[in-house]
C-alpha positions, 0 to 999 in steps of 0.5 A: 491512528497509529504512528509510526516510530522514529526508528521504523522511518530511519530503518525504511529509508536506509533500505537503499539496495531494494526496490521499495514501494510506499502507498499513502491513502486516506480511509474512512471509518464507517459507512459506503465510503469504507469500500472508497479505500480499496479502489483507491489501492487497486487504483494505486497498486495498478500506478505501482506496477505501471512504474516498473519498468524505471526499476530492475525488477521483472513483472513477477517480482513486482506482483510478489511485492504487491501481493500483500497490497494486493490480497487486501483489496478484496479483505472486507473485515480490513477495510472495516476497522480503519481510521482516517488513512494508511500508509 
């Protein structure tokens, strides 16, 4: 699993003047339990947006936030290659 560099956190959590959004999931390597992983993101991309109106952003803005979260659901080549969670 790849981590995440000291300097990428403090750079994340000095991002006060925008709304963020940080999703957290466990994964799987290999076998049906791979296809888990995008359910478990649909599920909380749906909980993201469900949580919108507590920031100053509009739907569309929160659906262009989410799209990138959102074009992997369906990337099968993605949910292939993972290891043992992604943040």
């Amino acid at each position: 699993m790849d981590r995440v560099a000291r300097e990428e956190l403090e750079l994340l959590a000095g991002n006060v003047d925008e709304v963020c959004v940080s999703i957290y999931l466990p994964t799987h390597r290999a076998g049906m339990e791979t296809q888990q992983g995008a359910i478990r993101l649909k599920n909380l991309l749906k909980k993201a947006e469900e949580l919108r109106p507590l920031t100053s952003l509009r739907p569309a803005q929160m659906r262009a936030l989410l799209e990138p979260a959102q074009n992997l659901i369906t990337d099968t080549l993605f949910w292939q290659y993972q290891d043992e969670g992604l943040a």
